[in-house]
N, C-alpha and C positions, 0 to 999 in steps of 0.2 A: 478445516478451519482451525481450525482446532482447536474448540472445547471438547475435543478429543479426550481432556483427559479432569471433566468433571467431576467433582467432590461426588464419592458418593454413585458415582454411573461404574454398572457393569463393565459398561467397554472399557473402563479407562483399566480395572483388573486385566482384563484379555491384553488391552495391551500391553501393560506394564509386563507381563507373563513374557512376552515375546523381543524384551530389551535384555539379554542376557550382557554380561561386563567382557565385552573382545572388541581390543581394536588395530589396526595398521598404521603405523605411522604416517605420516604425509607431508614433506615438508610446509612450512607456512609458505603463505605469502611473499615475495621482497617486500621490505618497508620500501617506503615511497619519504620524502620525507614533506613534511609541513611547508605550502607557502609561509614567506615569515610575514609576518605582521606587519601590513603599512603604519609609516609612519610620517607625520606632517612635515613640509616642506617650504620654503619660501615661498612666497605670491609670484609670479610672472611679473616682469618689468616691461616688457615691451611683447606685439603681441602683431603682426605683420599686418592681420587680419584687421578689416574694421570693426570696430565695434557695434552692435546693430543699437538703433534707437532706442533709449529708455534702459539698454542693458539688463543686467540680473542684479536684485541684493539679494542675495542669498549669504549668509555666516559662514567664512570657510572654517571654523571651528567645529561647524558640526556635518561638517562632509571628509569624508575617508578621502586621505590623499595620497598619493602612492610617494614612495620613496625611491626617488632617482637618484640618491647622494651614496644608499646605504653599499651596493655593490660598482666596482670599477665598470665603464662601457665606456663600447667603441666609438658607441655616436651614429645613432640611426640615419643611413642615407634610405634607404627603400624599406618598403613595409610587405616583409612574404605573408604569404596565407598562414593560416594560426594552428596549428596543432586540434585534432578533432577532440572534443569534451570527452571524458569518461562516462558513458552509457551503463547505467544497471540498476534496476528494479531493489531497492534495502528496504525493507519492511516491515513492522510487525503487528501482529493481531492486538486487538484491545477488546477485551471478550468482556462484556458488562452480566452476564449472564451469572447469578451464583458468585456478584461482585468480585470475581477473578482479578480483575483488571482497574475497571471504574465502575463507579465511585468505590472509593474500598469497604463504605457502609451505607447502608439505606437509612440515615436518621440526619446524615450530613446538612447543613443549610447550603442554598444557592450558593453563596459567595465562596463556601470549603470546597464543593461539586466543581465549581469553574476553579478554582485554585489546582486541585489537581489535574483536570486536562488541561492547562497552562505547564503544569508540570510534566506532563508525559511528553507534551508538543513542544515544550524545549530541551527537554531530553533527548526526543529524537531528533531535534533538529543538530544537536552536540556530536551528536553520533553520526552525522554525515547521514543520517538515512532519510528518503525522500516520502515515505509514502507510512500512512497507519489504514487496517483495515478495522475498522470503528463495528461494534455490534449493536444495532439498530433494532432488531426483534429477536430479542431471544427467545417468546414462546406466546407468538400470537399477541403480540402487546408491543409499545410503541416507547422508546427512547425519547421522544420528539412528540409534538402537540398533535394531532392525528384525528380523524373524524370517520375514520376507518376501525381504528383498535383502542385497548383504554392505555392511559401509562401502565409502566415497568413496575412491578413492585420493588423492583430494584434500584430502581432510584428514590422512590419514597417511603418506603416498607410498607406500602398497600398496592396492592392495584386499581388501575381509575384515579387514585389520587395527585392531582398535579402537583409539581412545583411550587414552593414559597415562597420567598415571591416567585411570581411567576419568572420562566426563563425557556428557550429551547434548546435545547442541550446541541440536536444536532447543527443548528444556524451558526451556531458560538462553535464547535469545534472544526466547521467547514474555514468560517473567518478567521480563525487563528491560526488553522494549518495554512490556510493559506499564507497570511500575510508572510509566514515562516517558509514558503516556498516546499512544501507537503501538501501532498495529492491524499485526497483522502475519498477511501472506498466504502461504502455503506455496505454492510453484512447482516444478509438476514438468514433466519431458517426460515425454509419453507414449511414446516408438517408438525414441528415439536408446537404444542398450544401448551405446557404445563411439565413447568421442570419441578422434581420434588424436594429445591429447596425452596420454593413458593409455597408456604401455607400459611399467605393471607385469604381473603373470601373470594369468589371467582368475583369480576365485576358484571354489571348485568347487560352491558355491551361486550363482553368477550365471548369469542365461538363457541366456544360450551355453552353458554349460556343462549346467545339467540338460533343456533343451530347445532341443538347438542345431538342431533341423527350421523351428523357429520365426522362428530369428535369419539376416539374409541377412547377407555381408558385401557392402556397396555402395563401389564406392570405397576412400576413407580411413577409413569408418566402420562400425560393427555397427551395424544395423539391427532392428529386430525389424517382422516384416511384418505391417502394420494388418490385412490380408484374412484372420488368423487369428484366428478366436472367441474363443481360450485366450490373446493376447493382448491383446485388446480386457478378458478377465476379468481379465487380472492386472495389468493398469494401476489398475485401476480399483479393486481388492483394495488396492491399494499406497494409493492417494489417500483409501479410505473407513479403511484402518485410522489412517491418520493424523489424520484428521477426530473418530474416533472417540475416542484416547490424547491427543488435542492440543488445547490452548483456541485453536487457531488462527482468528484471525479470517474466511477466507478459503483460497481455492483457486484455484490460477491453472496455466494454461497457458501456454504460448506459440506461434510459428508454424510449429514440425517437426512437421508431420505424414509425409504421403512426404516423404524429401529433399530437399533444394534437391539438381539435376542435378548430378552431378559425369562429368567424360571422362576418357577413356584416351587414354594419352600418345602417339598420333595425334589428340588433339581430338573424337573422335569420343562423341557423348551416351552413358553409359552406361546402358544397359536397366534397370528395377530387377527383380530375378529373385523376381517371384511370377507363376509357373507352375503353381507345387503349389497355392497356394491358390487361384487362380482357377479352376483346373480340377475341384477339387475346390465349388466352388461352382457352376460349370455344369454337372455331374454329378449335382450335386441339381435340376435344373431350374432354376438359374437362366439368366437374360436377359440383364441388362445389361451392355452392352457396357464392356471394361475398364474404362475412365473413369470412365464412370458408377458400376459398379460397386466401383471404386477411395473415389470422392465417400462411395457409401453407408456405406464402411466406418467413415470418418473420420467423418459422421452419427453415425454408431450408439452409435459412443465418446462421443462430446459429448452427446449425447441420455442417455445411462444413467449417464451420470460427471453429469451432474446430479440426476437423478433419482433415483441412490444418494446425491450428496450430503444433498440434502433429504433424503430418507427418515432420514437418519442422525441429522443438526442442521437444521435445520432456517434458522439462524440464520445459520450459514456462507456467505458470496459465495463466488461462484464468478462468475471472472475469465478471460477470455480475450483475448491480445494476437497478433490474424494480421497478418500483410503489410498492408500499409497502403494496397494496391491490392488490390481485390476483382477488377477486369480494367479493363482500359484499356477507355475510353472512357466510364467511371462515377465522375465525369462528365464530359462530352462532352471537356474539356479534358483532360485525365488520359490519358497515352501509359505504357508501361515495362512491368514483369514482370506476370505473368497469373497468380497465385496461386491460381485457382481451376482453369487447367489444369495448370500445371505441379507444385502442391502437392496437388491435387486438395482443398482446403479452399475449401468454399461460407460462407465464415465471414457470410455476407449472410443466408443461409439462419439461421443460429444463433441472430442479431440479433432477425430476425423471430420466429421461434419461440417469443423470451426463454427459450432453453436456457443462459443466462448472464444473468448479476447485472448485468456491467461489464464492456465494451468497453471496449480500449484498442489501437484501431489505430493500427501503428506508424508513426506520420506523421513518417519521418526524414529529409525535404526540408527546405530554406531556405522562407520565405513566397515568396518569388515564385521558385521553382525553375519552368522551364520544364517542363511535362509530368508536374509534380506539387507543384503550388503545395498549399500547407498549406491557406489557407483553403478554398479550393474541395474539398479532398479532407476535411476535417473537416465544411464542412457538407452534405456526399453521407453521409457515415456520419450524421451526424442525423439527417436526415433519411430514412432506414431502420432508423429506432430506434421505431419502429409501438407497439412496448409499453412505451417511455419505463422501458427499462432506463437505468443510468448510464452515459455518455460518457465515460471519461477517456483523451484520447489516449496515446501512447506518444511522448517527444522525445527525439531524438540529440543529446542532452547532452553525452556526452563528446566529440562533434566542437569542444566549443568550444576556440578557441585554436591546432584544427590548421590551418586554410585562414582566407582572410583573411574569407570569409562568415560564419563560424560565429565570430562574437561574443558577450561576454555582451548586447550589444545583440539581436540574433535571438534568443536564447530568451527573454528579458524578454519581447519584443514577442510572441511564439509564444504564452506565458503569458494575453498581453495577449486578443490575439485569440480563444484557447479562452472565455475569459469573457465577453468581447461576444459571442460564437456564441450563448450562451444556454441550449441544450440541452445542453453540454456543462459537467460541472460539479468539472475537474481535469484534471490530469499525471501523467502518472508517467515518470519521468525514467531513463533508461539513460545510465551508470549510477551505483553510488553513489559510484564514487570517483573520479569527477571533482566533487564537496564534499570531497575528504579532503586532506590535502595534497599539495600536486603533486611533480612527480617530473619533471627532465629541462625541457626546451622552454622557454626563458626568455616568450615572449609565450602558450603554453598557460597557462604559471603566472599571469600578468598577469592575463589574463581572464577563468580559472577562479576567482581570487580576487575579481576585480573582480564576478563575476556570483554568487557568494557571499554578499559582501556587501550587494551589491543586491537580492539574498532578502532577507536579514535585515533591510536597511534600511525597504527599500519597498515590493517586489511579497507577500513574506510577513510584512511588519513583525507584523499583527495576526494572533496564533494563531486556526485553523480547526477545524472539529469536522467529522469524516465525511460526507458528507450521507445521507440516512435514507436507507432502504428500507424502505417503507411496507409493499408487496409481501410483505413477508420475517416481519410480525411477525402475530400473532394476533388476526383480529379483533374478538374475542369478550372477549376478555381485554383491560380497562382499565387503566393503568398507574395508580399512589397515587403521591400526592407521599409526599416524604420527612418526617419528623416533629423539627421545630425549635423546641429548647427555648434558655434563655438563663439563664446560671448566672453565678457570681462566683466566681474563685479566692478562697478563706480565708485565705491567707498573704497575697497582694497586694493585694488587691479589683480585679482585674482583672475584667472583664467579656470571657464568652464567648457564641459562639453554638453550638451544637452539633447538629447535623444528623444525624440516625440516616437508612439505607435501609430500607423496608417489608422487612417479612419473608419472606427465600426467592428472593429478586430477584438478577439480576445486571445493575449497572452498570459501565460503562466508563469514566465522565467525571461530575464536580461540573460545574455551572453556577453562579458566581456572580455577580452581577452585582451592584453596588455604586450606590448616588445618594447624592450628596452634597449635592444640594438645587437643585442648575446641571446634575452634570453626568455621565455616565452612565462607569462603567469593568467594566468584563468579565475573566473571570479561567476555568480551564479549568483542572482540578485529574483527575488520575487516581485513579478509585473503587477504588483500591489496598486499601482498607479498608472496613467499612461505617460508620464515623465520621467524619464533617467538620469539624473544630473550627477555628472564626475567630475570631484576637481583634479586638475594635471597640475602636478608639480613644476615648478619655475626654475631649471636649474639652466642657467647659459652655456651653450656649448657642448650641451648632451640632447642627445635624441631619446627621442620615444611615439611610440605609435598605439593605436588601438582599432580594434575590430569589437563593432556592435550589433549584436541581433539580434532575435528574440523567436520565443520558441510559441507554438500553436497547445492548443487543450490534448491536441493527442502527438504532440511531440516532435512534431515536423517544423525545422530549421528555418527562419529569414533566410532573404541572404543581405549579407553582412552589409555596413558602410563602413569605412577606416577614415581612420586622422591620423596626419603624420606631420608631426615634428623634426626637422631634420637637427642633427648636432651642428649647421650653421645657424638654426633657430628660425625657420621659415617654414611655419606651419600651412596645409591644404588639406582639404578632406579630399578623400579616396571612393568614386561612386563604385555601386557595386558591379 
């Protein structure tokens, strides 16, 4: 997930311990450079086509019109197939938990709360990145209005206490990403009920409270013990009714399963105290020995928290982000933490199964970190990816700027490397506000912005569309292209094209893809609507063509319909 690296949590010492300053160069990226910027054009004068009844008015003022004048062309005689979109998962966490992320304080009014996710969802959308993995419970309590858990004291510095006015945080940041064409994954834990920057009052609907047999206290933290059925059911009750209420793209985890270790103040490991429940499970005849029996519990949950998920949508990923070592020496170079004993997560085991959509182990070493160099540990997770689930790592992002390693040069290069691996096809980056603006550390700010920019300039210049999950859609059921007519404003004689969705369908994303007679340009429009309306520029004696399609909730292509304009000026649409 990674609140990996929480204010205050042991783990985040352990693993801070384990980032020493070593890195290998790696070339960047090639730039790419920028489509340029449409710009408007005359009206259409004559238009072969008839006009259909009643026409359009539509304001060509306020429709993007391409520019046919701005570069020399041939002059479109024929319209070839279009160049395939650029495919990849850009990501980043937005961890609400211990206000990391959002909101940056719990005293904020509505209106400052929605200001700043307006702010993060057009930052990411700046950044060419497609997707934010939103934090929805960080400990047994609810982001969102719920009848299941109480609010977040993190959004109003109490717990149980709503919103003022009233608002739903997660309804508002589903609508927004979307309309901005960002897929957004709901993130929950499953087992933390009680982080120890929470000391408001528990509320008297939260699991400590109506089933405190359930909830340990470990440590600094409320716990609730995986080895109990009734909360194995009530994680899972939490994540299906959200799936159910919410056009959430997705569903994510992260790597608290049992706690990371915490000691008493002799150093000494602290036990985690499930007694009652494993007793109560060798009583019924079970065998396995704690461990083992610890592993299955954690199994059980990820096995039915999928298997409800589907059941529910079928359409929704589900996302899981563990420790970024399965166990030292896989592979043979890989030394450090043993997340399989010490977390009791076989997250190798889940991979294999395909009990998840999308890996994203937390690979938050430098490239040549001794004992857990990135490459080598990315392509051990490929390479255990048996059902060609998606790849996308997990990058420690916000290290950049703090040590002299962690440049915007290393996560460029990080970037660089997931994409040559091949199998792996994205980031997701922890976390979102290291893009936001900086705060403090004159050379964090430096390089947070320098590697900002170098998103936007180079490594994400060209916007990317999700990659499919083939796996995920129906296949029986054939997708229809969209239905593309071509009209003439009345007032102006402007020339449109107009693109309707099949009926009953949900899209995510236009495709449109543009020829000018040379040279191909690409455009990625949010199916916010079910109408596409483009104006085509009027220039006599030049061509131009376009291909239109539109993409499905888990990523699977129309097929296209095209218009073409010839450079004698004799426009036809192109069936698919």
């Amino acid at each position: 997930m990674s609140v990996s690296i929480f204010r205050g949590n042991a783990r985040a010492l352990a693993i801070t311990a384990l980032l020493a300053a070593c890195t290998r160069p790696t070339p960047a990226p090639v730039p790419i450079p920028p489509v340029p910027t449409p710009q408007p054009a005359p009206p259409v004068q004559s238009v072969p086509q008839p006009v259909q009844p009643g026409g359009v008015n539509v304001d060509p003022r306020r429709v993007v019109v391409p520019n046919e004048t701005g570069i020399p062309m041939r002059g479109a005689a024929s319209l070839p197939a279009p160049p395939s979109v650029t495919r990849e998962f850009r990501a980043a966490w937005v961890a609400t938990v211990d206000n990391i992320d959002w909101p940056s304080r719990r005293d904020l009014t509505t209106a400052q709360s929605q200001a700043e996710l307006i702010a993060i969802l057009d930052r990411t959308k700046e950044l060419h990145m497609n997707a934010i993995v939103f934090q929805v419970r960080p400990a047994a309590d609810a982001m969102y209005p719920s009848a299941l858990e109480p609010w977040s004291v993190y959004l109003t510095g109490a717990q149980g206490r709503a919103p003022s006015p009233s608002w739903d945080p997660l309804a508002f940041a589903i609508r927004e990403a979307h309309l901005r064409g960002i897929e957004l994954h709901a993130w929950f834990n499953p087992y933390r009920a009680r982080h120890p920057s929470d000391k408001s009052p528990l509320d008297p609907t939260h699991i400590a409270v109506t089933r405190p047999a359930t909830v340990k206290r470990y440590g600094t933290h409320l716990w609730m013990d995986p080895g109990e059925p009734s909360v194995i059911a009530k994680s899972i009750a939490v994540i299906v009714d959200v799936v159910k209420r919410y056009d959430v793209d997705g569903v994510h985890i992260d790597d608290y399963f049992y706690p990371y270790k915490e000691r008493d103040n002799r150093g000494r490991v602290i036990p985690f105290p499930d007694d009652r429940s494993y007793n109560a499970y060798t009583s019924k005849g079970g065998t396995l020995a704690v461990d083992d029996w610890r592993r299955e519990n954690v199994n059980t949950f990820v096995q039915q928290m999928y298997a409800q998920v589907k059941a529910t949508k079928p359409w929704v990923k589900v996302g899981i982000s563990p420790f970024g070592i399965w166990r030292p020496g896989y592979p043979a170079d890989v030394r450090g933490f043993d997340s399989f004993q010490e977390l009791y997560g076989d997250s190798r085991k889940w991979l294999r199964e395909g009990w998840l959509d999308y890996a994203t182990p937390q690979l938050y070493w430098p490239i040549a970190k001794d004992g857990q160099p990135y490459p080598s540990l990315l392509n051990w997770w490929a390479g255990e990816n048996v059902k060609a689930r998606h790849m996308w790592p997990g990058n420690f992002t916000s290290r950049v700027g703090t040590t002299p390693v962690w440049t915007a040069d290393e996560l460029v290069n990080q970037i660089a490397i997931t994409r040559r691996q091949g199998a792996s096809t994205g980031n997701v980056h922890f976390s979102m506000s290291v893009f936001m603006p900086p705060k403090g550390m004159s050379n964090a700010r430096e390089q947070r912005d320098s590697l900002a920019s170098r998103l936007i300039r180079d490594t994400y210049a060209i916007p990317a569309l999700v990659p499919s999950s083939p796996w995920l859609s129906v296949p029986t059921v054939a997708l229809t292209a969209p239905v593309v007519r071509e009209e003439r404003d009345l007032r102006t004689g402007a020339t449109f094209l107009i693109a309707s969705l099949p009926p009953g369908v949900v899209a995510r994303t236009w495709i449109i893809s543009r020829w000018d007679g040379r040279n191909w340009s690409s455009e990625l429009r949010a199916a916010d609507t079910e109408i596409l309306t483009l104006a085509v520029a009027a220039t006599s004696g030049e061509g131009v063509g376009y291909w239109i399609s539109w993409i499905d909730r888990v990523g699977i292509e129309s097929p296209r319909v095209g218009w073409l304009r010839t450079s004698d000026n004799i426009a036809r649409l192109i069936a698919p």
